[in-house]
mmCIF file of the C-alpha atoms, coordinates in Angstrom:
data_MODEL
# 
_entry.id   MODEL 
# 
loop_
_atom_site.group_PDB 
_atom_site.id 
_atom_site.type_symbol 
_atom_site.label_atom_id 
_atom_site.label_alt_id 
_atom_site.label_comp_id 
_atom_site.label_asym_id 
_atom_site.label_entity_id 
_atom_site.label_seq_id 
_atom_site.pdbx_PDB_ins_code 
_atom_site.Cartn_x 
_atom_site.Cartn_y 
_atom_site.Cartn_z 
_atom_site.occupancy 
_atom_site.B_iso_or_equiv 
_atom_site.pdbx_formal_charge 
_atom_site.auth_seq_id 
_atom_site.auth_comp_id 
_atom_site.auth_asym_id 
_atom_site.auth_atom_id 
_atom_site.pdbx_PDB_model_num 
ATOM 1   C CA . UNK A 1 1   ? 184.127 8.031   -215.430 1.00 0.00 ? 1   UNK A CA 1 
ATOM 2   C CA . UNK A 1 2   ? 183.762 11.075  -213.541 1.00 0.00 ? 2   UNK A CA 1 
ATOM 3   C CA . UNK A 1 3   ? 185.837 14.142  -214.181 1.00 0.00 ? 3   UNK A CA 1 
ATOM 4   C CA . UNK A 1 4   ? 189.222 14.179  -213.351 1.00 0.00 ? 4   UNK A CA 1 
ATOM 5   C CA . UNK A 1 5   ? 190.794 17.376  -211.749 1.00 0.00 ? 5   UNK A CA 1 
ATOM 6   C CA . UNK A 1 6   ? 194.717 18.499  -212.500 1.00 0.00 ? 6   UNK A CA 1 
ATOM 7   C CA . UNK A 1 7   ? 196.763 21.154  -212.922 1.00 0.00 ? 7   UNK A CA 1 
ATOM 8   C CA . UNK A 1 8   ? 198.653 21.547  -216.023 1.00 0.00 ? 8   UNK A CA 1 
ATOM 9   C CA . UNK A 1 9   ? 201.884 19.911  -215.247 1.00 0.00 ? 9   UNK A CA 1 
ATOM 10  C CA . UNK A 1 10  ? 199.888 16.976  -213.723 1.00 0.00 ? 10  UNK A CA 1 
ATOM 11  C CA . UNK A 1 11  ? 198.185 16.609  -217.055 1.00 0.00 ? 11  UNK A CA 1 
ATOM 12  C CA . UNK A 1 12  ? 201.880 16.858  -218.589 1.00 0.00 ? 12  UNK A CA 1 
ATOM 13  C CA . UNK A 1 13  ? 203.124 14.317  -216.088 1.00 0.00 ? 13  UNK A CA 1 
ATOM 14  C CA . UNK A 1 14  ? 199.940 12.062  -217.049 1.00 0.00 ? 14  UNK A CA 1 
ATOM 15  C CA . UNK A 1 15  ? 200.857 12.206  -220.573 1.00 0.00 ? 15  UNK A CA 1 
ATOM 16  C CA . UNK A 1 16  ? 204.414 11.443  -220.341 1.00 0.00 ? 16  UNK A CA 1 
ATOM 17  C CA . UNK A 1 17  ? 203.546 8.058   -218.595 1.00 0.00 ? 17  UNK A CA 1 
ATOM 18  C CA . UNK A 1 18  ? 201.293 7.240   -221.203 1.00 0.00 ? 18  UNK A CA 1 
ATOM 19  C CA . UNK A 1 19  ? 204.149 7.798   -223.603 1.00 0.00 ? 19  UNK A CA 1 
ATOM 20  C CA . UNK A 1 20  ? 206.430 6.113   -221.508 1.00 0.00 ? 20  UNK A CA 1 
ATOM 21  C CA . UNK A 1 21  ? 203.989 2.924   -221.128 1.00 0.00 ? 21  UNK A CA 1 
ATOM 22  C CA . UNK A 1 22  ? 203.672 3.193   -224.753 1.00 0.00 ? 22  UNK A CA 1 
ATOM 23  C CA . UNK A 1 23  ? 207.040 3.507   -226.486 1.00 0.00 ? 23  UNK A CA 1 
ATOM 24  C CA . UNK A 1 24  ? 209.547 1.235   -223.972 1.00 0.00 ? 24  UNK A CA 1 
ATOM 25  C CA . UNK A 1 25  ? 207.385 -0.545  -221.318 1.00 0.00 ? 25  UNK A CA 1 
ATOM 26  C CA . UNK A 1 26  ? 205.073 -2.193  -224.010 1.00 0.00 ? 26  UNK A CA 1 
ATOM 27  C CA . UNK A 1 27  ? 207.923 -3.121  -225.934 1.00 0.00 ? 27  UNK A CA 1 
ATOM 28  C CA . UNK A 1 28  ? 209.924 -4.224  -223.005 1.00 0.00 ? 28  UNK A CA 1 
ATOM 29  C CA . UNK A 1 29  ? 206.918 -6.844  -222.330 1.00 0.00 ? 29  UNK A CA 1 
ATOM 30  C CA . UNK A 1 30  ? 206.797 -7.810  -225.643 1.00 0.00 ? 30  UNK A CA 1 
ATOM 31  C CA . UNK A 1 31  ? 210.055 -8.781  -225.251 1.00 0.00 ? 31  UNK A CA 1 
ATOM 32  C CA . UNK A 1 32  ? 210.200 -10.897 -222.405 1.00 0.00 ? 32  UNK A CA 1 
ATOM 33  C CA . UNK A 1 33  ? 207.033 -12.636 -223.680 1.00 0.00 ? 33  UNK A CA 1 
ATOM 34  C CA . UNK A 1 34  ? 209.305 -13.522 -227.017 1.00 0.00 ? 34  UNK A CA 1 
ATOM 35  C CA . UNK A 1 35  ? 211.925 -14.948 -225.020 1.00 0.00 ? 35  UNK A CA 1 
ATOM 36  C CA . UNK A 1 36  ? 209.718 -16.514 -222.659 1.00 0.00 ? 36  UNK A CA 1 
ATOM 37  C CA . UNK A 1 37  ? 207.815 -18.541 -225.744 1.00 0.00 ? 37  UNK A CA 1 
ATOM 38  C CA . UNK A 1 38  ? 211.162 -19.497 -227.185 1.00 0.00 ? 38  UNK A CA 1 
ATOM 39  C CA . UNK A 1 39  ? 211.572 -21.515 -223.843 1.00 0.00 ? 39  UNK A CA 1 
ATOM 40  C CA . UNK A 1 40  ? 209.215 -23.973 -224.916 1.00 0.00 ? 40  UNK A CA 1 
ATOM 41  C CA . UNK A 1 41  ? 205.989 -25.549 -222.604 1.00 0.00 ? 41  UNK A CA 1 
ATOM 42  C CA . UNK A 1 42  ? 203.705 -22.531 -221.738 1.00 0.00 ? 42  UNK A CA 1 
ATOM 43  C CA . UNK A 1 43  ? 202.099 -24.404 -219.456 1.00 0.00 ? 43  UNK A CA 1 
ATOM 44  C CA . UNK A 1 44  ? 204.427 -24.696 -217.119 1.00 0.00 ? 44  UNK A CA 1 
ATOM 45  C CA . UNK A 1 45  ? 206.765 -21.604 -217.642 1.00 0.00 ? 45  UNK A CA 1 
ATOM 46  C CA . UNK A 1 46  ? 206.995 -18.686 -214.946 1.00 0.00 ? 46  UNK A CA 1 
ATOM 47  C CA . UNK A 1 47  ? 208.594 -16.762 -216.740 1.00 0.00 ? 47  UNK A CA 1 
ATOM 48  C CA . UNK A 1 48  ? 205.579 -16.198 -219.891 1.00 0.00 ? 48  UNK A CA 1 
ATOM 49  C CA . UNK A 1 49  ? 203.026 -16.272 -216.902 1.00 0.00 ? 49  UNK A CA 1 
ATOM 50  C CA . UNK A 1 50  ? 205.196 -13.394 -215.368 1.00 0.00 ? 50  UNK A CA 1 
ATOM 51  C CA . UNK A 1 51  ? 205.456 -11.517 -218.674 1.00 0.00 ? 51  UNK A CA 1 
ATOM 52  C CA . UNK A 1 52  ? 201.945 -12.158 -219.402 1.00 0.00 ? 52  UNK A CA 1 
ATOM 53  C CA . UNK A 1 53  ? 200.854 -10.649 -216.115 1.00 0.00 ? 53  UNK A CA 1 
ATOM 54  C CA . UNK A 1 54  ? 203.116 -8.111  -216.404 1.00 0.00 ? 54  UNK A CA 1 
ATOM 55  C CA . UNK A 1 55  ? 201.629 -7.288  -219.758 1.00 0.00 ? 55  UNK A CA 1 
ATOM 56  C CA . UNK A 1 56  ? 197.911 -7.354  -218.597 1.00 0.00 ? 56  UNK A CA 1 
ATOM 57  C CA . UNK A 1 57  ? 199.274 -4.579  -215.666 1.00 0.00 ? 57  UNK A CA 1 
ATOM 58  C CA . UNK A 1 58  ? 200.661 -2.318  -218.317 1.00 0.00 ? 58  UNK A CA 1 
ATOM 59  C CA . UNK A 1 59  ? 197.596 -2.801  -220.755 1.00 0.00 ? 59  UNK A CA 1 
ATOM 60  C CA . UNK A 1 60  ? 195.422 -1.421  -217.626 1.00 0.00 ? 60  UNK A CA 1 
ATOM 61  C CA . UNK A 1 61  ? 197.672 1.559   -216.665 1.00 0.00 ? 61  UNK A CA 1 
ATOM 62  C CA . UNK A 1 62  ? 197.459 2.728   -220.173 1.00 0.00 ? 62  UNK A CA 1 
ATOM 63  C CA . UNK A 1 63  ? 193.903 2.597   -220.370 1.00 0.00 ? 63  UNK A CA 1 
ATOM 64  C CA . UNK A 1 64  ? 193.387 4.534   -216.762 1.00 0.00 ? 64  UNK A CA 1 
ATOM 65  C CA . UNK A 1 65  ? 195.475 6.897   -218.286 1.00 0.00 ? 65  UNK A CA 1 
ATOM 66  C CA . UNK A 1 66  ? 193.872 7.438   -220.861 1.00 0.00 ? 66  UNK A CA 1 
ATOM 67  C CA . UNK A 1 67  ? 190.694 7.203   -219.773 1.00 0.00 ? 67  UNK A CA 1 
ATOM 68  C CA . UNK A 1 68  ? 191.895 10.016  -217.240 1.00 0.00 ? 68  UNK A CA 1 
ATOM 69  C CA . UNK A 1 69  ? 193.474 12.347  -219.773 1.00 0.00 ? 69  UNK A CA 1 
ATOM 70  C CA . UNK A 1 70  ? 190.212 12.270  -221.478 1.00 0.00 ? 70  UNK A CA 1 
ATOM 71  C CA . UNK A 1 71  ? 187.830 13.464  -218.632 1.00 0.00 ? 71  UNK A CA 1 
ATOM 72  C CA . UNK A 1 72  ? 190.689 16.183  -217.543 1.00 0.00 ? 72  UNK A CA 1 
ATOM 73  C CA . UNK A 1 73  ? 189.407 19.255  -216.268 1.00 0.00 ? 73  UNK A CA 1 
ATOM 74  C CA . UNK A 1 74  ? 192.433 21.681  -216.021 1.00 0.00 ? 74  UNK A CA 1 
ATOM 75  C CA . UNK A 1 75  ? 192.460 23.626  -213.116 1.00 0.00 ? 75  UNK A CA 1 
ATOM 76  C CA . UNK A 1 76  ? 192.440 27.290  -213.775 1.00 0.00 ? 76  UNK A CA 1 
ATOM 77  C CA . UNK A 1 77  ? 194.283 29.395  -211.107 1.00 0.00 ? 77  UNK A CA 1 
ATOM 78  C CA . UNK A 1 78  ? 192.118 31.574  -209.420 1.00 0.00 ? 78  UNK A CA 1 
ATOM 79  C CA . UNK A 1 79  ? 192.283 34.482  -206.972 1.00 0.00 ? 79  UNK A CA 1 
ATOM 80  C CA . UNK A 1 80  ? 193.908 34.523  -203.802 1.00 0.00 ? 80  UNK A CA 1 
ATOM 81  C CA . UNK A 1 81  ? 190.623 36.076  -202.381 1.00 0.00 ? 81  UNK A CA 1 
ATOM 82  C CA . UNK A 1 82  ? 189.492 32.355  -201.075 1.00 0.00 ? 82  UNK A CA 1 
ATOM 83  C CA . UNK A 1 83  ? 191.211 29.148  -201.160 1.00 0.00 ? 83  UNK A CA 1 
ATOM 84  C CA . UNK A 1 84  ? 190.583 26.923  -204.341 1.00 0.00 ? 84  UNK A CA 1 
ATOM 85  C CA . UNK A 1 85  ? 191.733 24.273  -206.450 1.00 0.00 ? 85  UNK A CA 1 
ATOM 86  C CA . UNK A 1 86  ? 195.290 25.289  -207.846 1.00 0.00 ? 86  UNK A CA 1 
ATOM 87  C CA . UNK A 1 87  ? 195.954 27.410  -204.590 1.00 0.00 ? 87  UNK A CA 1 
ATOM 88  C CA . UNK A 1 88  ? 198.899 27.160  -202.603 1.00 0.00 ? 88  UNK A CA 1 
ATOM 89  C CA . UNK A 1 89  ? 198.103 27.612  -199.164 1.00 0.00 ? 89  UNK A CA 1 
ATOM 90  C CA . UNK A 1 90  ? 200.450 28.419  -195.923 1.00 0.00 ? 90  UNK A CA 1 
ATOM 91  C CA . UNK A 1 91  ? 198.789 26.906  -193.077 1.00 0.00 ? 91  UNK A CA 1 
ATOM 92  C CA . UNK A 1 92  ? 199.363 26.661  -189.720 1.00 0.00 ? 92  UNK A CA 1 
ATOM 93  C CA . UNK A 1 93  ? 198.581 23.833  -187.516 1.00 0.00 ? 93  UNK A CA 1 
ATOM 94  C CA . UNK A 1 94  ? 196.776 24.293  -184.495 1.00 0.00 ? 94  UNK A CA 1 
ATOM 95  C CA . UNK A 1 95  ? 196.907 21.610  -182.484 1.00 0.00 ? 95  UNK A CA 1 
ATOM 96  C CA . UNK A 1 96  ? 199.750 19.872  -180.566 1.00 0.00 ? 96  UNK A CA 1 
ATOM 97  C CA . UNK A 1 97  ? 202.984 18.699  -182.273 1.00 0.00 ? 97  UNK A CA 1 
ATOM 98  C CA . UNK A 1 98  ? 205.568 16.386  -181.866 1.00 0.00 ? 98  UNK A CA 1 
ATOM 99  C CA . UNK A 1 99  ? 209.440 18.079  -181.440 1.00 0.00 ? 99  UNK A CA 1 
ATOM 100 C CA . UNK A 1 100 ? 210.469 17.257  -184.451 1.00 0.00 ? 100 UNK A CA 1 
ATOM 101 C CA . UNK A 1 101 ? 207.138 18.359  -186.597 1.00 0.00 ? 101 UNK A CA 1 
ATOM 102 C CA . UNK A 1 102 ? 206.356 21.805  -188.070 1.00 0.00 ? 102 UNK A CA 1 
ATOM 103 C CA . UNK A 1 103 ? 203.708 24.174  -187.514 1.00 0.00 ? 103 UNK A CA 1 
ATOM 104 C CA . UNK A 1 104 ? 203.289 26.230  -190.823 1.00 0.00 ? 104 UNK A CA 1 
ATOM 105 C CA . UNK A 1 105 ? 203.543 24.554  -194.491 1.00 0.00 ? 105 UNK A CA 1 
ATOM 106 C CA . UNK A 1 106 ? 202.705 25.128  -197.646 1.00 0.00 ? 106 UNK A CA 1 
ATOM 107 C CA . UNK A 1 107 ? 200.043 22.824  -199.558 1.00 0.00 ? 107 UNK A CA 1 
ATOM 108 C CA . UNK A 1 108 ? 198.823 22.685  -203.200 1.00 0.00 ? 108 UNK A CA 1 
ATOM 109 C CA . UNK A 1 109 ? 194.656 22.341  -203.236 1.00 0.00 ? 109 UNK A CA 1 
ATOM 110 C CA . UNK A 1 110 ? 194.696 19.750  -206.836 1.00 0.00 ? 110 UNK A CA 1 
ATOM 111 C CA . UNK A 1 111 ? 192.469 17.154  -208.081 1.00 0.00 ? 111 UNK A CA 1 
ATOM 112 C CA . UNK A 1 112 ? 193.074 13.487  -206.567 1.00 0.00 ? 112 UNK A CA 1 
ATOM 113 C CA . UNK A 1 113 ? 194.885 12.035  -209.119 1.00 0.00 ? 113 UNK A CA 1 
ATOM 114 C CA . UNK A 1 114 ? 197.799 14.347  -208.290 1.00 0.00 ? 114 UNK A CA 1 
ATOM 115 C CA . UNK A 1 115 ? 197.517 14.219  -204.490 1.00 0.00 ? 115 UNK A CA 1 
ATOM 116 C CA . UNK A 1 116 ? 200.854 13.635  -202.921 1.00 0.00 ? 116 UNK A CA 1 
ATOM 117 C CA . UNK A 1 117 ? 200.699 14.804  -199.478 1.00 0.00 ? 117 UNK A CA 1 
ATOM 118 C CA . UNK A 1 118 ? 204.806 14.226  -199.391 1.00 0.00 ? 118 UNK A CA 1 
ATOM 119 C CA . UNK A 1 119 ? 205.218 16.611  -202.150 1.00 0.00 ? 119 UNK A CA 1 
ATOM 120 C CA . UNK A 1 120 ? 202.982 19.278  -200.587 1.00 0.00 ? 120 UNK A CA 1 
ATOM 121 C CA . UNK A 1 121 ? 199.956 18.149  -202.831 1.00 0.00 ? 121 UNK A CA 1 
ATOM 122 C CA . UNK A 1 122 ? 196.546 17.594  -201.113 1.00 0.00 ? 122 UNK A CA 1 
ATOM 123 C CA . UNK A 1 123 ? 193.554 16.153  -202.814 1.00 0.00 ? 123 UNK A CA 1 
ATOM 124 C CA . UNK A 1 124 ? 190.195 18.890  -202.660 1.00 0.00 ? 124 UNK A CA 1 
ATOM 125 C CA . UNK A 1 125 ? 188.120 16.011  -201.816 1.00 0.00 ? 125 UNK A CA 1 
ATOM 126 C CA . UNK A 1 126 ? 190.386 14.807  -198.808 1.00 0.00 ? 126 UNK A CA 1 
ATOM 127 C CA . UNK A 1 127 ? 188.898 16.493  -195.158 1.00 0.00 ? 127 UNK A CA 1 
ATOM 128 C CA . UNK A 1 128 ? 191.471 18.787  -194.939 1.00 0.00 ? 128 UNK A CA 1 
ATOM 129 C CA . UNK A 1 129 ? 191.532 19.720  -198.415 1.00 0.00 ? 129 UNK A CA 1 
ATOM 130 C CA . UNK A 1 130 ? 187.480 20.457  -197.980 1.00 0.00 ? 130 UNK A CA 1 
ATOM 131 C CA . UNK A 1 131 ? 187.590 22.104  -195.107 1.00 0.00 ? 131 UNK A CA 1 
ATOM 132 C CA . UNK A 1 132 ? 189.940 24.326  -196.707 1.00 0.00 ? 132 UNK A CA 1 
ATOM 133 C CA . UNK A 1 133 ? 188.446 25.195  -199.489 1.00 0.00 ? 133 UNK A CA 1 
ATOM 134 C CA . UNK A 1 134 ? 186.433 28.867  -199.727 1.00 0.00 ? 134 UNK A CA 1 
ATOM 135 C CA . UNK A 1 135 ? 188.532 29.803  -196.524 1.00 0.00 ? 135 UNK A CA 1 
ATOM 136 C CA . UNK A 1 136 ? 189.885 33.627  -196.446 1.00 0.00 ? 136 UNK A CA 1 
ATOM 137 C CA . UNK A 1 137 ? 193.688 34.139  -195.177 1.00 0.00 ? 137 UNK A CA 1 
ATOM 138 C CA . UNK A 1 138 ? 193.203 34.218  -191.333 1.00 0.00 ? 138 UNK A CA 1 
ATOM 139 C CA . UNK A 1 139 ? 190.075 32.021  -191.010 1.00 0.00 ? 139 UNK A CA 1 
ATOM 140 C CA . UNK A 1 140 ? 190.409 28.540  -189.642 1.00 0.00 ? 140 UNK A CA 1 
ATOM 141 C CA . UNK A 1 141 ? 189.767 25.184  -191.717 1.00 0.00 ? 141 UNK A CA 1 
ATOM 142 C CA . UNK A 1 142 ? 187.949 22.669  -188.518 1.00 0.00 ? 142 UNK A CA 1 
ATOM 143 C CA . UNK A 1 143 ? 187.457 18.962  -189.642 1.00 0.00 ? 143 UNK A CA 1 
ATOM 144 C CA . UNK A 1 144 ? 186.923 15.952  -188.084 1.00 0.00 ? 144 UNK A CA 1 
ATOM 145 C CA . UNK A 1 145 ? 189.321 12.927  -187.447 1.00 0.00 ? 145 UNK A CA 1 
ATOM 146 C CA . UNK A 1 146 ? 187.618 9.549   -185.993 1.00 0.00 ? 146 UNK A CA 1 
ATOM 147 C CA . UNK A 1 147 ? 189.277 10.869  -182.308 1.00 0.00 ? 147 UNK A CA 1 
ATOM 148 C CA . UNK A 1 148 ? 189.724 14.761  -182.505 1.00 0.00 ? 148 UNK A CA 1 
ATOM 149 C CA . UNK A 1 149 ? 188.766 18.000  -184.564 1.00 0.00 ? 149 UNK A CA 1 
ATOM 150 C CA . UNK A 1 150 ? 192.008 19.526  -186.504 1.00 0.00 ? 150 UNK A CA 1 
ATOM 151 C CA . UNK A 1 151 ? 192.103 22.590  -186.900 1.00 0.00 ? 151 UNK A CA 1 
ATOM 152 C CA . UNK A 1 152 ? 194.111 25.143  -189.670 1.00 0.00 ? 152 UNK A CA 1 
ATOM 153 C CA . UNK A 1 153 ? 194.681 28.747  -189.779 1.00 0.00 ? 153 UNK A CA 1 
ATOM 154 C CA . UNK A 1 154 ? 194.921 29.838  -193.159 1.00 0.00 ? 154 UNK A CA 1 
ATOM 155 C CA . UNK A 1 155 ? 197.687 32.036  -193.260 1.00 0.00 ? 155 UNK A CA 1 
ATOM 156 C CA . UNK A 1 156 ? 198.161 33.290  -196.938 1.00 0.00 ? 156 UNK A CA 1 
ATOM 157 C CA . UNK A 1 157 ? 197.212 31.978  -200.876 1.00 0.00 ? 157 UNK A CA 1 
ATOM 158 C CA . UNK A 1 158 ? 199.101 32.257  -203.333 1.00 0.00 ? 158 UNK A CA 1 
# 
């Protein structure tokens, strides 16, 4: 697997899913699978084949988890000389815009396991997210949709 970029809290957030799949989920499955036996005829119960598919989903999310807490590479605030990972950039869209949309916000540059573009988190490997990076406050970020070229002014890094 390849390395896995996050900031410190996403690590922290990582972990405390793995501990939450761990202690209750697991358990929780394990549950329903007892009751589910107790029913009787496997063969032809929903409710095991539900638990049992349930349990196979869990089983996987703890080991992508864990395979991604173990390639972590923990993104090390830099300067606010040029945008990088662990920046928070103000930008300031260009283009045209709806009423009801804003010019100017504020995104996080982080790895793409913690991308959340509703929280303000953009992946460095999404086009906006490369064309931002190595930017200096005042220079604009171009990249290209399938119909149009966006384009950012970086206003300030934090």
């Amino acid at each position: 697997m390849k390395e896995v970029y996050l900031t410190q809290e996403g690590l922290e957030e990582l972990r405390q899913r793995l501990d939450y799949l761990i202690r209750y989920l697991r358990g929780d499955v394990a549950q329903k699978l007892q009751h589910a036996r107790e029913l009787g005829d496997l063969s032809e119960n929903a409710e095991y084949d539900a638990a049992k598919q349930e349990e196979g989903q869990v089983a996987q999310e703890i080991k992508d988890i864990e395979e991604r807490i173990k390639n972590a590479v923990i993104i090390e605030k830099s300067g606010t000389h040029k945008v990088a990972m662990g920046n928070i950039v103000t930008i300031e869209y260009l283009g045209e815009l709806d009423d009801d949309d804003e010019a100017i916000m504020d995104v996080q540059i982080v790895g793409e396991t913690e991308a959340d573009f509703a929280k303000g988190k953009i992946s460095n490997e999404s086009p906006l997210g490369r064309a931002l990076i190595g930017k200096k406050s005042g220079e604009i970020a171009r990249f290209s949709t399938p119909h149009s070229v966006e384009e950012y002014k970086v206003v300030s890094i934090k």
